[in-house]
Backbone bond lengths (Angstrom), bond angles and torsions (degrees), N, CA, C in turn:
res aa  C-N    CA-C-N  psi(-1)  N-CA   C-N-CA  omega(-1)  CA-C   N-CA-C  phi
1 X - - - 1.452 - - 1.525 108.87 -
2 X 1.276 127.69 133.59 1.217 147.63 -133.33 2.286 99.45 -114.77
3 X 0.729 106.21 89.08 1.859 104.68 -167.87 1.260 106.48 -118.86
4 X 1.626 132.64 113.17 1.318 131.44 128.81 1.280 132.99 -95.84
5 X 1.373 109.37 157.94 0.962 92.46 -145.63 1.873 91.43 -153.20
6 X 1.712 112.62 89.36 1.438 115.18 -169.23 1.753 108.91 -83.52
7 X 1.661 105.56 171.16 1.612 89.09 -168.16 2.048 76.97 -171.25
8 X 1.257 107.15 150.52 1.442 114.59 177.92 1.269 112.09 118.00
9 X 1.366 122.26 -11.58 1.335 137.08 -170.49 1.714 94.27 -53.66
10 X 1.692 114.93 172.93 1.185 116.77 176.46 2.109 110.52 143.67
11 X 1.330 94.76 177.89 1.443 112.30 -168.41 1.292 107.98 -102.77
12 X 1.605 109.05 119.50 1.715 125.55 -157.61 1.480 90.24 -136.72
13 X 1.808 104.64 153.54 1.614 99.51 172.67 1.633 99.84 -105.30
14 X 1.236 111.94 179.71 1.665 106.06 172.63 1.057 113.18 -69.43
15 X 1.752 115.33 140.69 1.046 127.76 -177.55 1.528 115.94 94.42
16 X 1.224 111.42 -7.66 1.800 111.47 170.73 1.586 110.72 -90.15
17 X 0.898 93.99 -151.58 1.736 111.20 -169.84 1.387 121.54 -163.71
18 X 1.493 99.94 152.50 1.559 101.64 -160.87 1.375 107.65 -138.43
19 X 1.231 129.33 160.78 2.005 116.49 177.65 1.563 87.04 -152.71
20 X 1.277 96.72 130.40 1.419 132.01 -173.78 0.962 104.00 -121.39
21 X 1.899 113.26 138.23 1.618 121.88 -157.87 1.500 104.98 -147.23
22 X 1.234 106.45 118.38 1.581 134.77 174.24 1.883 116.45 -72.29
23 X 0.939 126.29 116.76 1.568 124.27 -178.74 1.464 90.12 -125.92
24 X 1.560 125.67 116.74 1.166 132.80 149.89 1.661 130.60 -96.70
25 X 1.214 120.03 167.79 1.313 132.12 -138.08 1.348 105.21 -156.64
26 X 1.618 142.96 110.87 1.192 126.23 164.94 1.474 120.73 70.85
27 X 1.426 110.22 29.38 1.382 137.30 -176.58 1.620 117.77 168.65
28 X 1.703 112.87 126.72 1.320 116.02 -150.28 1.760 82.77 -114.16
29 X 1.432 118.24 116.60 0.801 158.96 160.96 1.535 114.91 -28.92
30 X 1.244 102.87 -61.88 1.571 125.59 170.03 1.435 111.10 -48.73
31 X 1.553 125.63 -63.51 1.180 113.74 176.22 1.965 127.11 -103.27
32 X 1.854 99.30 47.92 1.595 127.05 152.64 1.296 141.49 -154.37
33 X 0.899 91.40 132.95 1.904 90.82 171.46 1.311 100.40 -11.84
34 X 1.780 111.08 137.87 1.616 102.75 150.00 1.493 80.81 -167.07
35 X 1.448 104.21 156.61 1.314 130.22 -170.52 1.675 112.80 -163.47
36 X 1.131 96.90 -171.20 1.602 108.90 -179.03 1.464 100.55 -125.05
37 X 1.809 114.65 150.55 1.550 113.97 173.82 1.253 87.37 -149.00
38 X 1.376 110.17 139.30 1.264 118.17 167.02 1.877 135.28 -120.86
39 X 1.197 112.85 133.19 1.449 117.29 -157.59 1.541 103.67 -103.13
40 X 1.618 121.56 132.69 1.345 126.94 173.66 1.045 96.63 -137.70
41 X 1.998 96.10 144.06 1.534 116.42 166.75 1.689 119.14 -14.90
42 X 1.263 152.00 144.26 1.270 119.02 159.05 1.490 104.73 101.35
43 X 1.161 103.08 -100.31 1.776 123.62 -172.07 1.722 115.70 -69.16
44 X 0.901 98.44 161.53 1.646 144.02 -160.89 1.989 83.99 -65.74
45 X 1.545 99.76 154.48 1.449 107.38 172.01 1.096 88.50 -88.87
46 X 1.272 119.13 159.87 1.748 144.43 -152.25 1.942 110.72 -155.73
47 X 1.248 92.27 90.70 1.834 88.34 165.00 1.161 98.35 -65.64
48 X 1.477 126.97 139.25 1.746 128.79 172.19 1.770 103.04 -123.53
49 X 1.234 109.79 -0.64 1.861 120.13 -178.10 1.293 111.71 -173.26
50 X 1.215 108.63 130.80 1.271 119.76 167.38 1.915 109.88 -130.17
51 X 1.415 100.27 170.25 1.672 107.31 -160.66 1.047 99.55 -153.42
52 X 1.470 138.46 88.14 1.789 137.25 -167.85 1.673 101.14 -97.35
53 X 1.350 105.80 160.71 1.199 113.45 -170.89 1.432 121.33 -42.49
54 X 1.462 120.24 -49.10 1.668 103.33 -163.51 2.114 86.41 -98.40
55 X 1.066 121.70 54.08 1.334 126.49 154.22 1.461 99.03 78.01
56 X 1.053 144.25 47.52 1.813 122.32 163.29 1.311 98.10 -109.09
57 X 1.274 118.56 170.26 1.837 132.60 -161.73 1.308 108.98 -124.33
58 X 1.060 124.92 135.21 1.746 132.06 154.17 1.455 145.76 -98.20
59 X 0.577 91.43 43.16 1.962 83.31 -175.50 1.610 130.49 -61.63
60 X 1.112 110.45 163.93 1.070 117.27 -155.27 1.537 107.45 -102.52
61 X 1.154 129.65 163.23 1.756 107.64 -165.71 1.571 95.64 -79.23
62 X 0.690 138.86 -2.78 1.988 125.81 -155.62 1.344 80.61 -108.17
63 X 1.624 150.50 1.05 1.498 135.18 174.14 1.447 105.23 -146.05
64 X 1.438 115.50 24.63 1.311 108.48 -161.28 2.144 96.93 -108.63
65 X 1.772 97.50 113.60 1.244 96.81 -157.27 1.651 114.19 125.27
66 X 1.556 118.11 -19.46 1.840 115.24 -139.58 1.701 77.64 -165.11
67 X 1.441 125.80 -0.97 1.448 109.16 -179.15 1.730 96.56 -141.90
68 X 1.828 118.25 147.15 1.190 92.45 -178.82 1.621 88.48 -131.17
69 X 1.359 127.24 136.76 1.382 104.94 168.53 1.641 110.01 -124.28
70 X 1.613 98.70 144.13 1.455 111.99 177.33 1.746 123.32 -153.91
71 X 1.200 104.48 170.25 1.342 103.70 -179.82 1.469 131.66 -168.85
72 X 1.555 128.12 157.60 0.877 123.58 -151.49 2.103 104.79 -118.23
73 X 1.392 85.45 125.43 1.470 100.72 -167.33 1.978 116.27 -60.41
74 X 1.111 104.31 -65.40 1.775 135.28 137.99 1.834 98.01 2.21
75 X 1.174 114.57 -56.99 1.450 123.57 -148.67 1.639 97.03 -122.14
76 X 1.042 140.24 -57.05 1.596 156.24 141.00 1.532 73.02 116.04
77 X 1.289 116.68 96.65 0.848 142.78 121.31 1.247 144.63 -135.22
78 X 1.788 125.34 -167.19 1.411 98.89 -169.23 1.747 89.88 -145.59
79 X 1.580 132.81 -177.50 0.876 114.34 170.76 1.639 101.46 -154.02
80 X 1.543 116.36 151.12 0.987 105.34 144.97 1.896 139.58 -143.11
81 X 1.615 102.46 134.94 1.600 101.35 -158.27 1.721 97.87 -93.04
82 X 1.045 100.34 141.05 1.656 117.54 -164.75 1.791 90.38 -139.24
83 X 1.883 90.88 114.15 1.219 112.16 165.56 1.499 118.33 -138.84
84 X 1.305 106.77 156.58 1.603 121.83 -164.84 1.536 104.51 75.01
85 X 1.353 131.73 31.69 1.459 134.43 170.99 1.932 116.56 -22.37
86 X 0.744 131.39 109.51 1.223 134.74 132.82 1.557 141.50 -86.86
87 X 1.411 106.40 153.71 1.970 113.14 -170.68 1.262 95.36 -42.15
88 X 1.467 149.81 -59.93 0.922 147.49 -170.80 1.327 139.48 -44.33
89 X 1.051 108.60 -23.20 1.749 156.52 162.49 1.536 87.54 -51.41
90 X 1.116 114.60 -72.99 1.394 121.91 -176.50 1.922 117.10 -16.60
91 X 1.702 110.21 115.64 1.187 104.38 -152.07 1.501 99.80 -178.58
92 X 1.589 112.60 167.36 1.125 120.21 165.79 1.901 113.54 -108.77
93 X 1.165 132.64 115.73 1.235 121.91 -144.49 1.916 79.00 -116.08
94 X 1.603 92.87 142.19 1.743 102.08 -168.63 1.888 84.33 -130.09
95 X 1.516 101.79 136.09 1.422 128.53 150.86 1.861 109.90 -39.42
96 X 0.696 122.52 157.07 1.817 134.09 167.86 1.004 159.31 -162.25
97 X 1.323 122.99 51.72 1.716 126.42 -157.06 1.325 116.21 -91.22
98 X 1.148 120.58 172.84 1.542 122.25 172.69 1.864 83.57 155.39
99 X 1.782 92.88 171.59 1.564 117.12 173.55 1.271 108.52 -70.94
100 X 1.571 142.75 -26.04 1.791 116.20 143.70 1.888 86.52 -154.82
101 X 1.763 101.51 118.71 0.787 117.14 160.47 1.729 121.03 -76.77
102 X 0.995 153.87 12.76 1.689 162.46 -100.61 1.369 73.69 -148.06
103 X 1.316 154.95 -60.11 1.507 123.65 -150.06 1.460 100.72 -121.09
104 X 1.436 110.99 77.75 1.605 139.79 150.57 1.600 94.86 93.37
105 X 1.101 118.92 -16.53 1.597 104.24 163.76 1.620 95.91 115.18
106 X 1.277 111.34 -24.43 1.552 106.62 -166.77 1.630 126.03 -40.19
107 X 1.293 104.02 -37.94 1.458 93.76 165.14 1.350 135.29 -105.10
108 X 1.362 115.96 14.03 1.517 107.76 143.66 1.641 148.69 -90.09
109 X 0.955 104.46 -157.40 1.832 91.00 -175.60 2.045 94.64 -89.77
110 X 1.401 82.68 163.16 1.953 98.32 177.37 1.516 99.90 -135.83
111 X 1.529 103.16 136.98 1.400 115.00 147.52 1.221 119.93 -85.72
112 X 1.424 120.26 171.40 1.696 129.57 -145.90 1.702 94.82 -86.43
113 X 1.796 131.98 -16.53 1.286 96.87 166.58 1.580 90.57 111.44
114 X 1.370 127.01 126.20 1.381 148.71 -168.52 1.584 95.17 -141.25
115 X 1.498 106.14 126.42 1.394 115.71 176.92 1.550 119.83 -89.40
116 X 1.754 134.12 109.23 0.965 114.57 -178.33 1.310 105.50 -107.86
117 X 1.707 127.71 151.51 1.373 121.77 -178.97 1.685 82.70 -146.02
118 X 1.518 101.39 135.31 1.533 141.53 138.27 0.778 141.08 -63.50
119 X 1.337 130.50 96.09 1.486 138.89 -169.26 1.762 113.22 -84.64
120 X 1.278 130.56 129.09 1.508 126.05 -178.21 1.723 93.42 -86.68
């Protein structure tokens, strides 16, 4: 059985920073895609990081610079540190693995979703 499981979520003003933490379960991290996507009221699902197997990074332009993602093999987890926060940021940020999460995530696994909100 396949479990992520994100946690760090929370209430930041602009300009802080936040690190959000992935614990997987029944899927080894190391050899899949996994990233973070995040969903707001309104707007479009949003990959904002990705992390492919032999280690290269993705970001997305709206965090690229202001988002860092990484992770630890040892532990199978993953993380992501988000600095220079903006309202926009504002979001529910979901765990994501599978063999290629890159086209909306649909076929990999999801964790239940950490709420981040930005304060101006």
């Amino acid at each position: 059985q396949v479990q992520l499981v994100e946690s760090g979520g929370g209430l930041v003003q602009a300009g802080g920073s936040l690190r959000l933490s992935c614990a997987a379960s029944g899927i080894r991290i190391s050899i899949n895609d996994v990233g973070w996507y995040r969903q707001a009221p309104g707007k479009q699902r949003e990959l904002v990081a990705k992390i492919g197997r032999a280690g290269s990074t993705t970001y997305s332009d709206s965090v690229k610079g202001r988002f860092r993602i990484f992770r630890d093999n040892a532990k199978n987890t993953v993380s992501l540190q988000m600095n220079g926060l903006i309202p926009e940021d504002t979001a529910v940020y979901y765990c994501v693995s599978g063999v290629d999460i890159s086209v909306g995530g649909v076929s990999g696994y999801w964790g239940q979703g950490t709420q981040v909100t930005v304060s101006s």
